[in-house]
VEXDREN-2710 file (C-alpha; in Angstrom, 1 decimal):
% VEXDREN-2710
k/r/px/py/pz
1/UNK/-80.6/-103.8/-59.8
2/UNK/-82.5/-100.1/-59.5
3/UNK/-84.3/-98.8/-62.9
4/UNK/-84.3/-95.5/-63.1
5/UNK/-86.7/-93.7/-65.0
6/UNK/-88.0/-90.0/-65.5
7/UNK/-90.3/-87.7/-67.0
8/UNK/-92.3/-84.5/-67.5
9/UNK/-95.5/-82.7/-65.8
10/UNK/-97.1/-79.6/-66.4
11/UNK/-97.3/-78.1/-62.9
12/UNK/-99.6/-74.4/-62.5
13/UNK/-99.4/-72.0/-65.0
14/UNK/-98.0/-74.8/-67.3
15/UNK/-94.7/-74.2/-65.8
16/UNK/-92.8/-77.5/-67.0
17/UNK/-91.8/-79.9/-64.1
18/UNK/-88.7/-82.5/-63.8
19/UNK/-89.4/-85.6/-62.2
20/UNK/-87.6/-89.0/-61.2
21/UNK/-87.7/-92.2/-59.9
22/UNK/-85.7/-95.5/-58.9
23/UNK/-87.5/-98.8/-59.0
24/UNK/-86.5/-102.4/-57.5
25/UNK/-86.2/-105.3/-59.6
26/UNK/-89.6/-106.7/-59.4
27/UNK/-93.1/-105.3/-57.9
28/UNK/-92.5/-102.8/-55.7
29/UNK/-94.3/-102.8/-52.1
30/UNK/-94.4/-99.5/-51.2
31/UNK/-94.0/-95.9/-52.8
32/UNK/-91.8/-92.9/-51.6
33/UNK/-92.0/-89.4/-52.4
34/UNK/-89.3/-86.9/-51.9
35/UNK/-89.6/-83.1/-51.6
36/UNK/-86.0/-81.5/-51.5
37/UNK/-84.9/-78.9/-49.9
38/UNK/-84.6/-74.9/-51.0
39/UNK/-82.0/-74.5/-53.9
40/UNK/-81.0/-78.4/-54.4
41/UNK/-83.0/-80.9/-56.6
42/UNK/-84.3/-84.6/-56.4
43/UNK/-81.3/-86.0/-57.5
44/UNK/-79.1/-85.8/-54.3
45/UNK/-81.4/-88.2/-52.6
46/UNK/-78.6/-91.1/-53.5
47/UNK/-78.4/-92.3/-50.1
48/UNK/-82.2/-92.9/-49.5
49/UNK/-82.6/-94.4/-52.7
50/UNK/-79.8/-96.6/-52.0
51/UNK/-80.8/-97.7/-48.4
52/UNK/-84.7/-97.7/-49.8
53/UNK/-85.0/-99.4/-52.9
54/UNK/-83.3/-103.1/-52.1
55/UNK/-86.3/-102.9/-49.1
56/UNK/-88.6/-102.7/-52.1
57/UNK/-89.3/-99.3/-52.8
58/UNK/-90.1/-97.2/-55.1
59/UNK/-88.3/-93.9/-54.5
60/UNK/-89.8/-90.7/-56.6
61/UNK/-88.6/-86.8/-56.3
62/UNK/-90.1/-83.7/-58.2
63/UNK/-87.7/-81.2/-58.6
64/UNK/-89.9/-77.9/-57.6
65/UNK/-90.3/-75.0/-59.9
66/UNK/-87.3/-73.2/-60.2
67/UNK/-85.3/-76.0/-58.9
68/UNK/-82.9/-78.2/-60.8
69/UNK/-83.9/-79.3/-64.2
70/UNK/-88.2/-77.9/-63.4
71/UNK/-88.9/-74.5/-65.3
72/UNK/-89.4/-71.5/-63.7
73/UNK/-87.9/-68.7/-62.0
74/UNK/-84.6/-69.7/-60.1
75/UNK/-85.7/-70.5/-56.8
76/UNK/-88.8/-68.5/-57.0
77/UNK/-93.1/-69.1/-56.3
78/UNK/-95.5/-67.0/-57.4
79/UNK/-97.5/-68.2/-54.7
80/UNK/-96.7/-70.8/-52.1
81/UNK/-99.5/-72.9/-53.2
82/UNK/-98.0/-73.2/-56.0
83/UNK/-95.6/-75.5/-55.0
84/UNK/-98.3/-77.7/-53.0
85/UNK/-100.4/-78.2/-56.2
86/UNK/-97.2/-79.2/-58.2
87/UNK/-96.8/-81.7/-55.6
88/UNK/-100.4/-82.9/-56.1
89/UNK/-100.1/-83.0/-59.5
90/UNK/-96.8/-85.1/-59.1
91/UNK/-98.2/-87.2/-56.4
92/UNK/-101.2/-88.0/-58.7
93/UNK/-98.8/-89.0/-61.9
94/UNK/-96.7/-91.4/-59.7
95/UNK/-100.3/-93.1/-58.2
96/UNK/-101.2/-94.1/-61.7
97/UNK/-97.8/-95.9/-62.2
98/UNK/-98.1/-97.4/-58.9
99/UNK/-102.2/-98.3/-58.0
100/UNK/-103.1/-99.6/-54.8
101/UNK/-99.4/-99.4/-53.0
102/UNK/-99.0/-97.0/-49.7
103/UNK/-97.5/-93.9/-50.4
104/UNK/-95.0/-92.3/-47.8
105/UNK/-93.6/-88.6/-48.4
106/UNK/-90.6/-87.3/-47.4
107/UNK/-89.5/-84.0/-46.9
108/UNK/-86.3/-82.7/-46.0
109/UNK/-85.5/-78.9/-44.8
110/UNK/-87.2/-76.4/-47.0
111/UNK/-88.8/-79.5/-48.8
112/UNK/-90.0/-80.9/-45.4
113/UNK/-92.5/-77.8/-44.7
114/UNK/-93.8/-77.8/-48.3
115/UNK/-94.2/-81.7/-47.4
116/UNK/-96.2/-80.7/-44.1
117/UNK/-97.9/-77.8/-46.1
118/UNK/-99.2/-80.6/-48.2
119/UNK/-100.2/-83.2/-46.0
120/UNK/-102.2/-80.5/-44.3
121/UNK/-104.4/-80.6/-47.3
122/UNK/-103.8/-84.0/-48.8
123/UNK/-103.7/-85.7/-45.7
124/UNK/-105.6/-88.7/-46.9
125/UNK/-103.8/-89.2/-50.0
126/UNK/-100.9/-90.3/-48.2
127/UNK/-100.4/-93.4/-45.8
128/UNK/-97.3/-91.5/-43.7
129/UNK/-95.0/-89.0/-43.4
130/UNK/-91.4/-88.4/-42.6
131/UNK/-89.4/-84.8/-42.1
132/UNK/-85.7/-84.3/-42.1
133/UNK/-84.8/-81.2/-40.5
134/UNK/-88.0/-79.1/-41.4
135/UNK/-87.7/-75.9/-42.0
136/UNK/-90.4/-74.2/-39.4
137/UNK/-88.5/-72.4/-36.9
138/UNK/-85.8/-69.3/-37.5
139/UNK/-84.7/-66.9/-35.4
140/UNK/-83.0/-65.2/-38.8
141/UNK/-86.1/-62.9/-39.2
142/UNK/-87.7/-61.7/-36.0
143/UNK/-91.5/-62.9/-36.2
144/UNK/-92.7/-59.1/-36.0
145/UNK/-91.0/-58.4/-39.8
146/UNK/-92.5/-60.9/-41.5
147/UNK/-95.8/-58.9/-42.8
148/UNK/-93.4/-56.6/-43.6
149/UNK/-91.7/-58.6/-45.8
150/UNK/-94.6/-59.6/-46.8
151/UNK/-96.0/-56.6/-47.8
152/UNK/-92.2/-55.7/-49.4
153/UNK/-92.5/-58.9/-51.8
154/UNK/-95.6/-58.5/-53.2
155/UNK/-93.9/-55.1/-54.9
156/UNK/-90.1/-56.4/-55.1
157/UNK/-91.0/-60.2/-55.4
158/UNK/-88.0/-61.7/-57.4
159/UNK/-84.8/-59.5/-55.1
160/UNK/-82.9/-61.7/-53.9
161/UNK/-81.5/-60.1/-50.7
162/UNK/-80.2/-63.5/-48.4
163/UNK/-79.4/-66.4/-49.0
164/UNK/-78.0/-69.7/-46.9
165/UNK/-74.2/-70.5/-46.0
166/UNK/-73.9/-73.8/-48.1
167/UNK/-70.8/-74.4/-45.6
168/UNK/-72.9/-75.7/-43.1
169/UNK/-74.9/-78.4/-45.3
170/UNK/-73.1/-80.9/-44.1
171/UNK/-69.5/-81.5/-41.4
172/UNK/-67.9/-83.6/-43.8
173/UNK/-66.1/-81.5/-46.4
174/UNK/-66.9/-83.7/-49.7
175/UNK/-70.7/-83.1/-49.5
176/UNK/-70.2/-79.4/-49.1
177/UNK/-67.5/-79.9/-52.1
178/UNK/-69.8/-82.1/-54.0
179/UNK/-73.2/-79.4/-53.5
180/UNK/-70.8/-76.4/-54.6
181/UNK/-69.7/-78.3/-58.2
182/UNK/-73.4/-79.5/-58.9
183/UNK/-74.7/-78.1/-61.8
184/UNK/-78.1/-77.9/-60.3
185/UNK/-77.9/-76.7/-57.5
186/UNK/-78.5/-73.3/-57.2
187/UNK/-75.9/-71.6/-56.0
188/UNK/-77.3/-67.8/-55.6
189/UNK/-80.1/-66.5/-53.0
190/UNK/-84.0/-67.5/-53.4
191/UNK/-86.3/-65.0/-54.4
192/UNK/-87.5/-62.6/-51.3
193/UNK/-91.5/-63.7/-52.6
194/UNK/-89.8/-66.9/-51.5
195/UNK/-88.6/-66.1/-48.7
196/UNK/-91.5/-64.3/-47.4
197/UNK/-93.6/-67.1/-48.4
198/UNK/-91.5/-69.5/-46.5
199/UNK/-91.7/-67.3/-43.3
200/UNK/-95.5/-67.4/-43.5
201/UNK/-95.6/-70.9/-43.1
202/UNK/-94.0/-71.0/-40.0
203/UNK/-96.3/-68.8/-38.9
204/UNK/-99.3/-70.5/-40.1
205/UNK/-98.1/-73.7/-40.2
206/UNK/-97.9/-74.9/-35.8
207/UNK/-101.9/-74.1/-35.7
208/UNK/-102.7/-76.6/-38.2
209/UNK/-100.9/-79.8/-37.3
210/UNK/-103.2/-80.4/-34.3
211/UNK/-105.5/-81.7/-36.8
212/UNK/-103.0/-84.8/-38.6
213/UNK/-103.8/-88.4/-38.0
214/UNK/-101.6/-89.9/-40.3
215/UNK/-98.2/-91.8/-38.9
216/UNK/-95.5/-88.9/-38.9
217/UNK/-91.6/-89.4/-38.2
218/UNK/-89.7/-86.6/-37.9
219/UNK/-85.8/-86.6/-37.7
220/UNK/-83.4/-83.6/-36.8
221/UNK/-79.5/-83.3/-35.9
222/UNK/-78.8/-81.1/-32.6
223/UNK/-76.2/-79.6/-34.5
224/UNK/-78.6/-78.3/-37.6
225/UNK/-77.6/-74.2/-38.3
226/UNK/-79.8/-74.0/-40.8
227/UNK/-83.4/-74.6/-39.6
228/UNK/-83.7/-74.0/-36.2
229/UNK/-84.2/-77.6/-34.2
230/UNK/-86.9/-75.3/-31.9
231/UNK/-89.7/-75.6/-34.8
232/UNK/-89.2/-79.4/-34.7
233/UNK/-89.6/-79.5/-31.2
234/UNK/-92.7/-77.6/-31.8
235/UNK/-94.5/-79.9/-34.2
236/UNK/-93.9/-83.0/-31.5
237/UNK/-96.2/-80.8/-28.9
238/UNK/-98.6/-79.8/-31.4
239/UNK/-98.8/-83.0/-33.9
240/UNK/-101.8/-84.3/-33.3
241/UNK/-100.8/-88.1/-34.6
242/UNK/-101.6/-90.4/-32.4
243/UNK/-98.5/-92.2/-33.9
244/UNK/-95.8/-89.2/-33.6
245/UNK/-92.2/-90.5/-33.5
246/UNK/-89.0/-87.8/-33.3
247/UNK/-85.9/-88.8/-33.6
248/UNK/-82.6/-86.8/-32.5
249/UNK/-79.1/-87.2/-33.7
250/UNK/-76.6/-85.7/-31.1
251/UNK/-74.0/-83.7/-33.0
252/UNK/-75.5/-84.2/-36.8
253/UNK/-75.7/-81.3/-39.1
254/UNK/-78.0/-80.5/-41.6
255/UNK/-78.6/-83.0/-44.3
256/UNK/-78.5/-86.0/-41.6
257/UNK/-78.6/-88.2/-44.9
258/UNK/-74.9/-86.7/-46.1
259/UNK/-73.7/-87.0/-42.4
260/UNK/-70.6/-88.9/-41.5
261/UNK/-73.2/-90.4/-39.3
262/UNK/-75.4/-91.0/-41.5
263/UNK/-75.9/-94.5/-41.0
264/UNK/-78.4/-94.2/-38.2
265/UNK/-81.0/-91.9/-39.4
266/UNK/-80.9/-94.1/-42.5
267/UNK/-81.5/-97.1/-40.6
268/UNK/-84.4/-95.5/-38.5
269/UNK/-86.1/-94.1/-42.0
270/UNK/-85.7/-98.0/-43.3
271/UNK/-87.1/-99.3/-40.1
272/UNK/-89.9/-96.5/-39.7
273/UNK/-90.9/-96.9/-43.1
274/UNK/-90.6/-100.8/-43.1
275/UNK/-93.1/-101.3/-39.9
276/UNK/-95.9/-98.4/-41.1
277/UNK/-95.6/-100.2/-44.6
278/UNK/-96.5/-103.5/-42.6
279/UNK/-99.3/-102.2/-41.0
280/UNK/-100.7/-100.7/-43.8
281/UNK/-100.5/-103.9/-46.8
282/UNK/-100.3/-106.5/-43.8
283/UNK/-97.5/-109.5/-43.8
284/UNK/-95.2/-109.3/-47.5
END
């Protein structure tokens, strides 16, 4: 049986932050952390938790600032870093439940860069990571606008001029149904000091991964028309993980974890997860 529990963080500038987690019956083995994507929140992570915790994890998501039941703006960041120090903070809260246990992060989409962002900095806080369909590639803004956008948010930073087609989440019609009638979701556009801020870390973001070491898996459907398969194709080149692993899923959309196919990606996570866990504790 899975316990859930849940609780409360200050994150920076005292904004309040939501988080939650699913526990196995008995000592967990291993921790996992889960940074969602733009607009969604921690709580549609079903799937992982359900393929996750029996393996003995425990499986903990933040909802960022301005995402589903955090404070803050609606889909809004001051500043980018921002959302890496909330992680931090997060990161250290579930430690102290947890001492001594590896701790994986996962980040999907908008939630995989901030997860990258993170590891960039807290690399040795963390014993691997994983990405689902990262957002670091787009060819929606052509790379010579973004100072200007830039420049645009810093006096406009809360217009919200673009948003994403939630039709394309996911090819089976339910999930799309299901992310429409969600409560908290959010179902309007993200801030454009967002936005920008988003764009800059795909521009800052490919110089720095030459410098990880930790294990990193990184998983994308060839079908994805949301973030652009090119920037995960990028990282591979650039990673500089000796221990680099990315995994394609002909004809998968988006959220490869809501997929009608769904049961492969889950079963590499499992496995990735299972064998790195292994290495790090040794034999259960």
């Amino acid at each position: 049986m899975t316990r859930h529990v849940e609780g409360r963080l200050a994150g920076v500038d005292g904004v309040d932050l939501f988080w939650q987690g699913w526990l196995p019956d008995g000592g967990p083995t291993g921790v996992l952390l889960v940074s969602h994507g733009i607009g969604e929140h921690s709580g549609r992570y079903q799937s992982v938790v359900d393929e996750l915790v029996p393996d003995g994890w425990a499986v903990y998501g933040l909802d960022h600032r301005g995402h589903g039941r955090s404070g803050g703006t609606r889909v809004h960041a001051k500043r980018y870093r921002d959302l890496v120090d909330d992680f931090e903070t997060f990161r250290s809260a579930v430690v102290a439940r947890h001492p001594g246990l590896p701790v994986f992060l996962l980040g999907h989409s908008l939630g995989g860069q901030i997860a990258l962002a993170y590891t960039v900095v807290h690399e040795k806080a963390l014993t691997g990571l994983v990405l689902s369909a990262p957002a670091l590639a787009s060819d929606a803004v052509p790379q010579a606008v973004v100072p200007v956008l830039s420049v645009v948010a810093k006096v406009l930073p809360t217009i919200r001029p673009v948003g994403i087609d939630d039709s394309k989440i996911s090819s089976d019609p339910a999930v799309v149904a299901d992310y429409r009638a969600d409560p908290l979701v959010h179902h309007g556009k993200p801030t454009l000091a967002l936005g920008a801020a988003i764009y800059e870390q795909m521009d800052e973001l490919p110089g720095k991964v030459g410098d990880l070491r930790l294990p990193l898996l990184v998983q994308h459907g060839t079908a994805d028309a949301l973030t652009d398969p090119a920037g995960t194709r990028a990282l591979e080149d650039a990673s500089g993980s000796p221990d680099t692993t990315v995994r394609w899923y002909d004809g998968l959309w988006h959220e490869i974890y809501h997929e009608p196919g769904r049961a492969e990606p889950l079963a590499d996570l499992r496995e990735w997860l299972a064998e790195h866990r292994k290495a790090a504790t040794g034999p259960a």
